[in-house]
C-alpha positions, 0 to 999 in steps of 0.5 A: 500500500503507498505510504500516503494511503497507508497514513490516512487508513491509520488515521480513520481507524485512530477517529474511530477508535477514539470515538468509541473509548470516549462513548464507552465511558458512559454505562447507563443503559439510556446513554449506550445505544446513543454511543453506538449510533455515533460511532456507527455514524461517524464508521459511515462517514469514514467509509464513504468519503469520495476521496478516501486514499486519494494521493495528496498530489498527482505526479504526472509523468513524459518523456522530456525529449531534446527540451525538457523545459518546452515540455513542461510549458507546453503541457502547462494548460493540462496541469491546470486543467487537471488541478481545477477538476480534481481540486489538488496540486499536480506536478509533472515529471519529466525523464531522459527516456520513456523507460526512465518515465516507467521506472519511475511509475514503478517506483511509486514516483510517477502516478500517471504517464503519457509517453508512447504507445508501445511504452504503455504496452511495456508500463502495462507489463512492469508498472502495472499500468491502466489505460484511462482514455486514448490521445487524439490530436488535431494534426500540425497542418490544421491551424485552428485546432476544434474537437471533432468526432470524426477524428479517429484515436489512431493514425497510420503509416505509408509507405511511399516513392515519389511518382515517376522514379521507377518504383510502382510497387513495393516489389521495386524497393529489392536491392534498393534504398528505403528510409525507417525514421528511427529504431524506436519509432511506432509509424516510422519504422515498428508499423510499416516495417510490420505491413512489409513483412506480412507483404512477405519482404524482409527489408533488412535483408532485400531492402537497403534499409537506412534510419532518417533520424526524423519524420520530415528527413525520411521524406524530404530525402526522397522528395529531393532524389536521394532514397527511392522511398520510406516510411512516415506516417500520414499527418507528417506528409500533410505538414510538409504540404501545408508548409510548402516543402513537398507536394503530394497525392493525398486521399480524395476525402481529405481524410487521415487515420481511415484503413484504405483498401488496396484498391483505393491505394492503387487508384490513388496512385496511379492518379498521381503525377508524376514528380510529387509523393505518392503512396504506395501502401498503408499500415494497420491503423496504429493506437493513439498515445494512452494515459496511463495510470497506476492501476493500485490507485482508488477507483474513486480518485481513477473515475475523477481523473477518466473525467477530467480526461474526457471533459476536455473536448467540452472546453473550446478554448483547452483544445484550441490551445493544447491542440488535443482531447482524450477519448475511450473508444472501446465500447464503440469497437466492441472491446472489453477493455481499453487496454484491449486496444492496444493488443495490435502493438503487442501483435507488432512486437511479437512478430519483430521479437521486440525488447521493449525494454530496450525500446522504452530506453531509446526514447 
C-alpha cells in the first residue's frame, strides 16, 4: 500500500477508535445505544468519503525529449486543467527516456504517464499500468485546432516513392534504398516495417534499409532524389504540404487515420503525377498515445481523473490551445477493455521479437 494511503487508513481507524473509548465511558443503559449510533455514524462517514486514499498530489509523468523545459510549458494548460477538476496540486515529471518515465511509475514516483504507445504496452507489463482514455490530436497542418468526432484515436503509416522514379510497387524497393525514421519509432519504422513483412519482404535483408533520424528527413530525402522511398506516417506528409516543402497525392476525402483498401491505394496512385509523393501502401491503423495510470490507485480518485480526461473536448478554448482531447473508444469497437486496444502493438512486437525494454530506453 503507498505510504500516503497507508497514513490516512491509520488515521480513520485512530477517529474511530477514539470515538468509541470516549462513548464507552458512559454505562447507563439510556446513554449506550446513543454511543453506538455515533460511532456507527461517524464508521459511515469514514467509509464513504469520495476521496478516501486519494494521493495528496498527482505526479504526472513524459518523456522530456531534446527540451525538457518546452515540455513542461507546453503541457502547462493540462496541469491546470487537471488541478481545477480534481481540486489538488499536480506536478509533472519529466525523464531522459520513456523507460526512465516507467521506472519511475514503478517506483511509486510517477502516478500517471503519457509517453508512447508501445511504452504503455511495456508500463502495462512492469508498472502495472491502466489505460484511462486514448490521445487524439488535431494534426500540425490544421491551424485552428476544434474537437471533432470524426477524428479517429489512431493514425497510420505509408509507405511511399515519389511518382515517376521507377518504383510502382513495393516489389521495386529489392536491392534498393528505403528510409525507417528511427529504431524506436511506432509509424516510422515498428508499423510499416510490420505491413512489409506480412507483404512477405524482409527489408533488412532485400531492402537497403537506412534510419532518417526524423519524420520530415525520411521524406524530404526522397522528395529531393536521394532514397527511392520510406516510411512516415500520414499527418507528417500533410505538414510538409501545408508548409510548402513537398507536394503530394493525398486521399480524395481529405481524410487521415481511415484503413484504405488496396484498391483505393492503387487508384490513388496511379492518379498521381508524376514528380510529387505518392503512396504506395498503408499500415494497420496504429493506437493513439494512452494515459496511463497506476492501476493500485482508488477507483474513486481513477473515475475523477477518466473525467477530467474526457471533459476536455467540452472546453473550446483547452483544445484550441493544447491542440488535443482524450477519448475511450472501446465500447464503440466492441472491446472489453481499453487496454484491449492496444493488443495490435503487442501483435507488432511479437512478430519483430521486440525488447521493449530496450525500446522504452531509446526514447
Amino acid at each position: 500500500m503507498n505510504l500516503r494511503w497507508r497514513h490516512l487508513a491509520l488515521a480513520a481507524i485512530g477517529v474511530t477508535a477514539l470515538a468509541a473509548s470516549a462513548c464507552g465511558g458512559n454505562t447507563t443503559k439510556e446513554s449506550a445505544p446513543a454511543a453506538k449510533n455515533v460511532s456507527a455514524q461517524a464508521s459511515a462517514t469514514a467509509t464513504v468519503d469520495p476521496k478516501a486514499g486519494w494521493p495528496k498530489e498527482f505526479v504526472l509523468g513524459y518523456f522530456g525529449g531534446d527540451d525538457a523545459e518546452a515540455v513542461l510549458k507546453r503541457q502547462d494548460p493540462f496541469k491546470k486543467h487537471l488541478e481545477a477538476k480534481l481540486g489538488m496540486p499536480v506536478k509533472l515529471f519529466t525523464g531522459t527516456s520513456y523507460g526512465a518515465v516507467i521506472e519511475a511509475m514503478r517506483a511509486d514516483r510517477v502516478d500517471a504517464m503519457l509517453v508512447g504507445p508501445f511504452a504503455y504496452v511495456l508500463a502495462v507489463q512492469e508498472a502495472q499500468a491502466e489505460a484511462l482514455g486514448t490521445y487524439v490530436s488535431c494534426p500540425a497542418s490544421v491551424k485552428e485546432c476544434v474537437y471533432d468526432a470524426k477524428s479517429l484515436p489512431s493514425y497510420q503509416s505509408v509507405v511511399f516513392t515519389k511518382k515517376g522514379s521507377g518504383i510502382t510497387k513495393l516489389e521495386d524497393f529489392k536491392g534498393k534504398g528505403f528510409n525507417f525514421v528511427d529504431p524506436a519509432s511506432a509509424s516510422g519504422h515498428l508499423a510499416p516495417k510490420t505491413l512489409l513483412i506480412k507483404r512477405g519482404f524482409d527489408p533488412d535483408k532485400e531492402f537497403k534499409t537506412v534510419f532518417a533520424g526524423s519524420h520530415p528527413t525520411s521524406v524530404l530525402s526522397v522528395w529531393n532524389g536521394k532514397a527511392p522511398g520510406g516510411a512516415t506516417n500520414e499527418g507528417n506528409l500533410l505538414t510538409l504540404i501545408a508548409s510548402k516543402q513537398i507536394e503530394a497525392c493525398m486521399w480524395a476525402d481529405g481524410e487521415i487515420g481511415k484503413p484504405r483498401t488496396q484498391e483505393e491505394i492503387r487508384k490513388t496512385f496511379d492518379a498521381c503525377p508524376d514528380g510529387k509523393i505518392a503512396i504506395l501502401d498503408v499500415t494497420d491503423p496504429i493506437p493513439g498515445t494512452a494515459f496511463g495510470i497506476r492501476q493500485e490507485m482508488p477507483e474513486t480518485f481513477k473515475k475523477a481523473v477518466k473525467d477530467a480526461l474526457l471533459s476536455m473536448k467540452d472546453q473550446p478554448e483547452l483544445v484550441g490551445t493544447l491542440r488535443y482531447w482524450y477519448v475511450d473508444p472501446h465500447e464503440s469497437l466492441g472491446l472489453k477493455t481499453l487496454d484491449a486496444f492496444y493488443n495490435p502493438l503487442r501483435d507488432i512486437a511479437k512478430l519483430l521479437k521486440l525488447n521493449l525494454k530496450e525500446l522504452a530506453e531509446k526514447g
